[in-house]
OpenMM code with the backbone's topology and positions (N, CA, C; nanometers):
from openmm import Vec3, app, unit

residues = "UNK UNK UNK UNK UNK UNK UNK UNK UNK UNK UNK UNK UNK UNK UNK UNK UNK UNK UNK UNK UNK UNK UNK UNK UNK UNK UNK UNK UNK UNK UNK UNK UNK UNK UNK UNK UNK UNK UNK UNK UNK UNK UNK UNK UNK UNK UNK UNK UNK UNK UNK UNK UNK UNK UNK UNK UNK UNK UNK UNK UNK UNK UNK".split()
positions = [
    Vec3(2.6038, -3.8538, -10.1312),
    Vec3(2.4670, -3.8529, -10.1746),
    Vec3(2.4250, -3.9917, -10.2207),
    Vec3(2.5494, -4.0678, -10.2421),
    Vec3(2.4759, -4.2084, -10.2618),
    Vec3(2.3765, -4.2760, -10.1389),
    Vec3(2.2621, -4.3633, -10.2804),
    Vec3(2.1859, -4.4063, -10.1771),
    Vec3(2.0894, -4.5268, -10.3163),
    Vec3(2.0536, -4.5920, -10.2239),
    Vec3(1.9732, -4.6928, -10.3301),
    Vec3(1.8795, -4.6758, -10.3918),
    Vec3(1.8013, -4.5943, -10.3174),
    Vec3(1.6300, -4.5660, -10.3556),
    Vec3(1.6528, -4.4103, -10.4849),
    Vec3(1.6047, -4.4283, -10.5627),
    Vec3(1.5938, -4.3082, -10.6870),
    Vec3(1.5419, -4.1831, -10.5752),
    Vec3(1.5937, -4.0513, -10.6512),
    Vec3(1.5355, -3.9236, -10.5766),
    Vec3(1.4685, -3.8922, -10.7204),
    Vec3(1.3930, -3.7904, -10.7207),
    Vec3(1.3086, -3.7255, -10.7687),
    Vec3(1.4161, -3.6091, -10.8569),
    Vec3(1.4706, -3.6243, -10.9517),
    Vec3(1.5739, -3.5475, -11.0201),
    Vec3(1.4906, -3.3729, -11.0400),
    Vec3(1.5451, -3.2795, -10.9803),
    Vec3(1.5451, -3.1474, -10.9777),
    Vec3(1.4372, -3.0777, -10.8645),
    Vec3(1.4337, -3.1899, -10.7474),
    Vec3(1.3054, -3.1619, -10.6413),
    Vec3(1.4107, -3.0584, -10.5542),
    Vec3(1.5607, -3.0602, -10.5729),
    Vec3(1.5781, -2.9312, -10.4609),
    Vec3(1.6861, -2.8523, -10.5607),
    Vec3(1.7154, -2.7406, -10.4749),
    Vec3(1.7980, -2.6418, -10.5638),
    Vec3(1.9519, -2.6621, -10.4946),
    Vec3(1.9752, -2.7413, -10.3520),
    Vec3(2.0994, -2.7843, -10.3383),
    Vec3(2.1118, -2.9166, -10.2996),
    Vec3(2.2253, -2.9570, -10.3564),
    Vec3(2.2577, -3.0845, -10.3110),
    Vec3(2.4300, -3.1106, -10.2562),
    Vec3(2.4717, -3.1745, -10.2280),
    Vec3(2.5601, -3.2008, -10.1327),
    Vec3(2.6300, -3.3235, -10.1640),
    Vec3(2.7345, -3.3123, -10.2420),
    Vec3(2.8043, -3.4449, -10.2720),
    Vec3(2.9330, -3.4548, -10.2518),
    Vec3(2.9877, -3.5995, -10.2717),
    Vec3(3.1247, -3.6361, -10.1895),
    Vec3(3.1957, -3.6749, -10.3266),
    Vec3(3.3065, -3.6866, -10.3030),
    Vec3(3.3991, -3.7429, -10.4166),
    Vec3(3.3770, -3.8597, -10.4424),
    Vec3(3.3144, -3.9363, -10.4285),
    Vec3(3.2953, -4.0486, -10.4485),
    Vec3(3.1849, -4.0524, -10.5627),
    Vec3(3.1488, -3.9249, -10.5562),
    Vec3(2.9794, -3.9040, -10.6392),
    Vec3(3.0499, -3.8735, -10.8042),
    Vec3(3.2029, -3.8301, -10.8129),
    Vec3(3.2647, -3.7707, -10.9313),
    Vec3(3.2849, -3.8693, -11.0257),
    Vec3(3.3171, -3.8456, -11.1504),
    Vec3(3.2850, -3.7207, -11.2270),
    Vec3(3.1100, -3.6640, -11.2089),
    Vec3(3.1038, -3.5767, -11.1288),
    Vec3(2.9551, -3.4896, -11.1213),
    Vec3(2.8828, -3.4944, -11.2577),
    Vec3(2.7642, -3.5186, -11.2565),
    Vec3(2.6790, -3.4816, -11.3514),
    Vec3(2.5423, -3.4579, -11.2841),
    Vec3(2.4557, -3.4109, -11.3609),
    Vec3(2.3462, -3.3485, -11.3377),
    Vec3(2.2145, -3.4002, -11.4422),
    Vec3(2.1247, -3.4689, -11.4171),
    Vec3(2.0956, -3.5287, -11.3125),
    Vec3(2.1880, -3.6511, -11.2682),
    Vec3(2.2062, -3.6926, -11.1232),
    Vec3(2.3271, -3.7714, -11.0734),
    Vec3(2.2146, -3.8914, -11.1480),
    Vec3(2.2774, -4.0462, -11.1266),
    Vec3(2.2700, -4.1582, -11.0997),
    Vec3(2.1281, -4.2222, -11.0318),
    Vec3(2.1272, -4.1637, -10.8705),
    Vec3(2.0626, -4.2014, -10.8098),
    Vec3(1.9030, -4.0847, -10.8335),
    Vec3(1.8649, -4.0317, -10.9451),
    Vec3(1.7555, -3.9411, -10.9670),
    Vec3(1.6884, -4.0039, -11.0652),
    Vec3(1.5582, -3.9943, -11.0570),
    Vec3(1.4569, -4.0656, -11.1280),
    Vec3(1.4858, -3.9365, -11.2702),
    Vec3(1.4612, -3.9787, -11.3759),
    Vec3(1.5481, -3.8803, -11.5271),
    Vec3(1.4018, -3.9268, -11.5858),
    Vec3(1.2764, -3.9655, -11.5950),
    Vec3(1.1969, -3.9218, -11.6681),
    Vec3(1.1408, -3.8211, -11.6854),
    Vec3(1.1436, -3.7139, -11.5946),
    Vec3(1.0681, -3.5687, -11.5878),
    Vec3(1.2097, -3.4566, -11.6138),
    Vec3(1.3208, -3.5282, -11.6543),
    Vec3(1.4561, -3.4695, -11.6339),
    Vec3(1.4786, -3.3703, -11.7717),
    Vec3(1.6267, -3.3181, -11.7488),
    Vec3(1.7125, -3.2827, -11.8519),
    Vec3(1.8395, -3.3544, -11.9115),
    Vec3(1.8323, -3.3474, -12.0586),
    Vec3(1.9734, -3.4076, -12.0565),
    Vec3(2.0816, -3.4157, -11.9992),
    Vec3(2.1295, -3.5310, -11.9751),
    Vec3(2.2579, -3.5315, -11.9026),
    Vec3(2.4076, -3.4172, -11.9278),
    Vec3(2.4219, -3.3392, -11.8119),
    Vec3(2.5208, -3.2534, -11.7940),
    Vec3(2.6615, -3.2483, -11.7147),
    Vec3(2.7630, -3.2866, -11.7659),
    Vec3(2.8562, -3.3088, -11.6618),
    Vec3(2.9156, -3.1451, -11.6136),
    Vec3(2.8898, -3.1435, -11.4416),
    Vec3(2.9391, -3.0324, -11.4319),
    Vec3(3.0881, -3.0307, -11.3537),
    Vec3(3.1918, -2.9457, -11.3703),
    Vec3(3.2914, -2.9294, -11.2857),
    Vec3(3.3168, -2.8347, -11.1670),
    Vec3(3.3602, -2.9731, -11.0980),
    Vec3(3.3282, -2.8972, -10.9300),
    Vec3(3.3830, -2.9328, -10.8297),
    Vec3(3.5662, -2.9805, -10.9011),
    Vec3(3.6567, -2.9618, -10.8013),
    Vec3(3.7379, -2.9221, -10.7781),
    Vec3(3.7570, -2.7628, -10.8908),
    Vec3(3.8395, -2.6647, -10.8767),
    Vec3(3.7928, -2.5905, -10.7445),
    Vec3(3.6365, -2.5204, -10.7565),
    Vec3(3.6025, -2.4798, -10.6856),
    Vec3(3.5259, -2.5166, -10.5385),
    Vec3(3.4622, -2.6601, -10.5723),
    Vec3(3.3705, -2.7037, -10.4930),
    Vec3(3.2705, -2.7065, -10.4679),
    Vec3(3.1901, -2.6116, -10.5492),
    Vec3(3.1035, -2.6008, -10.6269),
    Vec3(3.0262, -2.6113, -10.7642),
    Vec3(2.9096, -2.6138, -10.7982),
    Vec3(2.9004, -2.6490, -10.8756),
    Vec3(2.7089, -2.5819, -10.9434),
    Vec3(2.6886, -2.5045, -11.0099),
    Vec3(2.5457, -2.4981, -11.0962),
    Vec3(2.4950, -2.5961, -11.2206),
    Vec3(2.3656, -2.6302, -11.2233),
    Vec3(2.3621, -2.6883, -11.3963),
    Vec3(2.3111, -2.5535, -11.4057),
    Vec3(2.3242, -2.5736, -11.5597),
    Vec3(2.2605, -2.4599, -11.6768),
    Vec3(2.1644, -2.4802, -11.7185),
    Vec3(2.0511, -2.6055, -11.7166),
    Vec3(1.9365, -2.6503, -11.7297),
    Vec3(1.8606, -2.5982, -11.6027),
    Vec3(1.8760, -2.6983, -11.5013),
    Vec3(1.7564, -2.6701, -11.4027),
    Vec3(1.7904, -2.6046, -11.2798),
    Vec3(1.9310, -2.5319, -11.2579),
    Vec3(1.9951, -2.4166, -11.1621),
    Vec3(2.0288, -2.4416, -11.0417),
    Vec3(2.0219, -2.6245, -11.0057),
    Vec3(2.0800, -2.7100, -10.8924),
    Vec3(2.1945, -2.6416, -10.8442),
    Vec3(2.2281, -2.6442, -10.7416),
    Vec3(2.3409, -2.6482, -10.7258),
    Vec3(2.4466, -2.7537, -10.6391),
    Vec3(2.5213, -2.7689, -10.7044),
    Vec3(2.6355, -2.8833, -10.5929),
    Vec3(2.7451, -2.8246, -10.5249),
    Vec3(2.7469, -2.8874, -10.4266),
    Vec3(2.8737, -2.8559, -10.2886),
    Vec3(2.9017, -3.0156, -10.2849),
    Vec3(3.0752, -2.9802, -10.3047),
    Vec3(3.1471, -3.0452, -10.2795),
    Vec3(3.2091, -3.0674, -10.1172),
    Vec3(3.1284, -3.1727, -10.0485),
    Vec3(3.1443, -3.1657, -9.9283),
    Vec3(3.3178, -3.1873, -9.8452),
    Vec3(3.3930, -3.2815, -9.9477),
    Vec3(3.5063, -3.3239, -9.8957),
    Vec3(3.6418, -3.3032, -9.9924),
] * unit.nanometer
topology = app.Topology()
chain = topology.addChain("A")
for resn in residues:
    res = topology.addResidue(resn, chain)
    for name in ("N", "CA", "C"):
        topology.addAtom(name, app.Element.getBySymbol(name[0]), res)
C-alpha cells in the first residue's frame, strides 16, 4: 500500500497491505489524519487479517 501521495484516511472499508506496511496501524502513514481517529495499532499476522475498532477498516495481509 505504500505510495507517496496521502490517501484520504477511512475513504474505504478494505485495504490491502504487505509486510512491509508492519507494524499495522490504523490510520497507516500514507492517510491524510486530519478528519481521522486516534492512532491504533492493529494485529494482523497471526491471522492476516485485520479490523480497527474506531472506523471498521479492514486489513488483508496480502503476503
Amino acid at each position: 500500500m505504500s505510495t507517496q501521495e496521502k490517501i484520504q484516511a477511512n475513504a474505504a472499508q478494505r485495504y490491502t497491505v504487505s509486510r512491509a506496511d508492519l507494524p499495522l496501524h490504523c490510520p497507516m502513514d500514507n492517510m491524510t489524519l486530519w478528519n481521522s481517529h486516534p492512532k491504533v495499532y492493529l494485529p494482523i499476522e497471526d491471522k492476516g487479517e485485520a479490523k480497527c475498532p474506531y472506523c471498521g477498516a479492514v486489513y488483508v495481509l496480502k503476503d
